[in-house]
N, C-alpha and C positions, 0 to 999 in steps of 0.2 A: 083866269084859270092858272094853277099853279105847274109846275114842272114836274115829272117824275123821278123818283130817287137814278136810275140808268141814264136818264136828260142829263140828269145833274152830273154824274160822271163821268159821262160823253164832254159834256161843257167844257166839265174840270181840266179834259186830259185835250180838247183843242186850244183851251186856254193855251196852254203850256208849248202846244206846237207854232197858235199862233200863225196858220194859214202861208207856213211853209210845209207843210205837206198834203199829200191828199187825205180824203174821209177815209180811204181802205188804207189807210195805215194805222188806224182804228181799229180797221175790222181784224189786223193782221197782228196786230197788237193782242187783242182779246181773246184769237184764238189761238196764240201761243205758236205763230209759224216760228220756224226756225230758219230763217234766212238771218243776211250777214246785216241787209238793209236794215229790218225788221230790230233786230239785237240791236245793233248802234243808233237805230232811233228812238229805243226806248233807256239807253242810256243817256245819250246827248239830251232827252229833252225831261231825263228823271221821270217818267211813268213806267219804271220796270218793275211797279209796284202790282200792276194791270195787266203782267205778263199771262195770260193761257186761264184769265179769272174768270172770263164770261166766253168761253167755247162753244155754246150756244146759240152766238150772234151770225146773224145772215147776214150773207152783202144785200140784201133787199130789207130786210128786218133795219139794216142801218140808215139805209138808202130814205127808206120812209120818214124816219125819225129826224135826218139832216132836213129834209122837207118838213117838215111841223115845224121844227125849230126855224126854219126860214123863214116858213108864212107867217109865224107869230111875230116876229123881226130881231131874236135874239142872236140870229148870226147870218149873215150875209156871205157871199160868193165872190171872188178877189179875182178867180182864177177855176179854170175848169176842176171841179173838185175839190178844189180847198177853198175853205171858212173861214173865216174869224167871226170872233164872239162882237152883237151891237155892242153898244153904250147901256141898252135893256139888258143886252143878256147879262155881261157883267155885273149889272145891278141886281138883276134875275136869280143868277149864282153865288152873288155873296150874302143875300137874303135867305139864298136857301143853305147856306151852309152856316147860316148863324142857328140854324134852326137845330141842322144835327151836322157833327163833320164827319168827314168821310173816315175811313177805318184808321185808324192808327198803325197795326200790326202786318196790313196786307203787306205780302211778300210774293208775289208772282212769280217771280223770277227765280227766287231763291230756291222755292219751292213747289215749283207746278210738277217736280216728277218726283214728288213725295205725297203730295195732299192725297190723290184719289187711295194709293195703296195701302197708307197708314190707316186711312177710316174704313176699307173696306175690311182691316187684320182687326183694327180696335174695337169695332162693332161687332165680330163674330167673335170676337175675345170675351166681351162682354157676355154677349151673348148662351157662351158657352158655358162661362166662371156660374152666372147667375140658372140654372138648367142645374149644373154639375152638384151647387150646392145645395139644394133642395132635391137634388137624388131624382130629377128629371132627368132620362136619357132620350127620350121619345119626343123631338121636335122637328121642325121645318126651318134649316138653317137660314139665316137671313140672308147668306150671300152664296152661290150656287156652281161661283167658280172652282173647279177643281184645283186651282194655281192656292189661290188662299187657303180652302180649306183645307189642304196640305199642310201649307206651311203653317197655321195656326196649331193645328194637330201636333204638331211636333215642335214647336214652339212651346207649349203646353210639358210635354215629357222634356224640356230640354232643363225647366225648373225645378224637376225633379222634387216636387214639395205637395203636403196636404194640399187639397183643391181650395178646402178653408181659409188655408194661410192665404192660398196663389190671389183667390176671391177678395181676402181683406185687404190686402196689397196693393192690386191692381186698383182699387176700391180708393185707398188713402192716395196713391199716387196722383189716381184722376181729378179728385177734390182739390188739393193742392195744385196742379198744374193749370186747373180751370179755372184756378182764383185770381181774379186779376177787377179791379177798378174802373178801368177802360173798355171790358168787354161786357157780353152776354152770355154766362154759362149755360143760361137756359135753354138758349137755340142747339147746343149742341144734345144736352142733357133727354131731350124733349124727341130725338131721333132714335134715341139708342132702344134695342129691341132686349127683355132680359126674364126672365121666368114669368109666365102668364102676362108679359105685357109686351104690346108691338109699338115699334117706334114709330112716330110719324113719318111720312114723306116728309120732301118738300115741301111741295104743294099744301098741305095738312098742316104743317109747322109754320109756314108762312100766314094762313088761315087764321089759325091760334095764336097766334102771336101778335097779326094786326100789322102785318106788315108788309109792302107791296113784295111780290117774291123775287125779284132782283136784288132789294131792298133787305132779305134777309137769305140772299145766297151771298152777298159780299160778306155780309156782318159775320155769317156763318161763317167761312174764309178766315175773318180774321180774326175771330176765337181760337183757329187750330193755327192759325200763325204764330200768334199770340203764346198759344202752350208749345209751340216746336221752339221757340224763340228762348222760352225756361226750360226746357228739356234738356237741348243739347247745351247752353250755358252751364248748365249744373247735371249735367248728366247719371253723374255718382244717385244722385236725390231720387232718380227717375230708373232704374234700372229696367224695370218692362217697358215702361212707355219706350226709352232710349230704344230698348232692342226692339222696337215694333217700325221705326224710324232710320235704325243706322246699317240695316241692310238693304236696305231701299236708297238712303240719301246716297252720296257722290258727288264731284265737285260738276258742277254745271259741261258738257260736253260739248266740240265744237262741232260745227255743221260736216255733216259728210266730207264735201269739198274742202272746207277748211283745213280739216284734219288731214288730209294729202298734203296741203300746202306746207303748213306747220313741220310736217314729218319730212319734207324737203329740205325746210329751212334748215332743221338740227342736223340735216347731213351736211351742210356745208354751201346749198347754192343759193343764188342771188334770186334775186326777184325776177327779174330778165330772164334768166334762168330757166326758173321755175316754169313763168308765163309762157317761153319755149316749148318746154319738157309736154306740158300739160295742155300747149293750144290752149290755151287763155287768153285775154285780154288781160296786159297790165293793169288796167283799174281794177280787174275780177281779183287780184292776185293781192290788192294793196287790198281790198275791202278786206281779203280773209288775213291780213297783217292787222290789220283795225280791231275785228272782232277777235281777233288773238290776244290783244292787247287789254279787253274788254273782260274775256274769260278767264285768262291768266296771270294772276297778280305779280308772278314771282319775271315775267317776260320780261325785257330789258330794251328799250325805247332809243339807247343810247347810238347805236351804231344808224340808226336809219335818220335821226333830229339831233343835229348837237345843240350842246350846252349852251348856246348864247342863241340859239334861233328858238329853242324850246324856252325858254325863257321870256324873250320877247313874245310868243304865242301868250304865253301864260297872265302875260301883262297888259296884251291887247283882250285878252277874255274877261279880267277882270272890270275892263274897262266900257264894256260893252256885253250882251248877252251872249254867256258861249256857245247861245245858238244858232247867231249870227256868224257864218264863216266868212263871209263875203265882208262883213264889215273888219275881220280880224285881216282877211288877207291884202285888203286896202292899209293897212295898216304895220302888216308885216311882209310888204312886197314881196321879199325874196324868198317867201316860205310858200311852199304849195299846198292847193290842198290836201292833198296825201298827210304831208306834213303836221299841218293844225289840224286835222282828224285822228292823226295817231298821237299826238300829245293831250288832246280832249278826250281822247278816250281810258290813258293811262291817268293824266290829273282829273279828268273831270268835276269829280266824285269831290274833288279838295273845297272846302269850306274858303273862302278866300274872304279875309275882314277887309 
């Protein structure tokens, strides 16, 4: 009996962890929590691809699935909650991913607080352009929130142009943006609601399509990744789509507490400090330093790791998996882990030949 396309992703993404962490890092993963844990595990071990993709998932829904997957013998129990993949699953998972691979374009992290509001504007955009131009005023909006239909409303006068033109526009944009090699334009195409015609659900689209429905809520995903990906690159090319996208996007935000921490830091105080000020735990204080480090490219590493100890980190990572700290810090004695966490989280991302 074969695996299920969500098996298969679950696999993918313990592969990667590797039964240093628990199964609910998983589950915490998928539904896009915002803790510090949560963000640095999904950079350290590269699935921030999986960020907030499957918000759907139960800690029982997961619970289940780690069991099938055990009884079947594709991954085994090390450790209260954490897995690793058998020698079947591994074989299990590379068979199924010769079969189809996983998304190319997912961006979880990039964008889990752009995907839901852009398809709820783009769909009632459509929706409306296609009504407007066949002299239909008399429908059942496809989306009911008062937040959207506002701002689509006035989005709409803000083009100040024939509805024809606004129609053909939005029309070529969309064609072009959905054009890609690597995706399915149809999954997207095959939702959209527009004069006498209603778009599928999910459920409905997954149906028609032949596709398990996880299975075609990822691929879904990463069609609109895929077109956000040519949108903002070439912006200029895309003017509607852009504006359906750049009042919503933003640079990723740090966690509530975080953000206190951070706003201390640029006043001038120490970590110790802080950790005082705020009744923290020092470790609570370095994590929200880590995920600082994570969210903000332009942060400067330099005053907390010098230059020859961050270095040496970089050369025991290479040297070993930089998911293994315990094996870097055998390695770089005199560095702590604070240390080879805040350097992993500034380099990590580096390609290393």
């Amino acid at each position: 009996m074969g695996i299920t396309y969500l098996e298969t992703v679950i696999l993918s993404i313990l592969k990667r962890i590797n039964g240093e962490r628990t199964i609910y890092s998983l589950f915490h993963l998928l539904q896009g929590k915002r803790s510090s844990q949560t963000i640095q595990d999904a950079h350290l071990y590269k699935i921030t691809p999986y960020f907030h993709t499957y918000p759907s998932v139960t800690r029982e829904g997961l619970e289940k699935m780690i069991n099938r997957l055990q009884h079947r013998g594709l991954v085994e129990e090390i450790a209260d909650t954490k897995v690793i993949l058998t020698g079947k699953g591994e074989a299990t998972l590379e068979q199924k991913l010769s079969e189809y691979r996983l998304p190319d374009y997912l961006n979880g992290w990039k964008y889990h607080q752009v995907t839901d509001s852009f398809w709820e504007r783009l769909t009632l955009l459509i929706q409306v352009s296609s009504n407007l131009i066949n002299h239909e005023r008399s429908f059942i909006p496809v989306r009911n929130k008062r937040e959207t239909l506002t701002w689509v409303k006035q989005y709409i006068k803000q083009q100040n142009e024939d509805r024809c033109k606004l129609a053909e526009r939005l029309y070529g944009e969309l064609t072009s943006a959905l054009d890609n090699e690597k995706t399915k334009p149809e999954l997207v195409v095959i939702r959209l609601t527009g004069y006498r015609k209603i778009g599928l659900t999910t459920m409905q689209a997954a149906e028609w399509i032949g596709l398990e429905p996880a299975h075609y809520h990822f691929e879904f995903l990463n069609c609109l990744h895929a077109m956000f990906d040519k949108v903002l690159e070439n912006s200029h090319a895309y003017p509607l789509l852009n504006g359906l996208i750049k009042k919503a996007e933003r640079n990723v935000p740090l966690t509530i507490s975080t953000d206190k921490t951070y706003k201390l830091m640029q006043k001038g105080y120490t970590l110790e400090e802080i950790a005082a000020v705020r009744n923290l735990k020092q470790s609570t204080i370095e994590d929200h330093v880590v995920e600082i480090a994570l969210s903000i490219k332009e942060f400067n590493i330099d005053h907390y790791v010098p230059l020859n100890k961050r270095e040496s980190i970089l050369q025991a990572a290479q040297r070993n998996s930089a998911k293994k700290l315990k094996q870097i810090k055998e390695q770089v004695t005199d560095a702590s882990y604070f240390e080879i966490r805040l350097v992993l989280a500034k380099y990590g991302d580096v390609e290393w030949s």
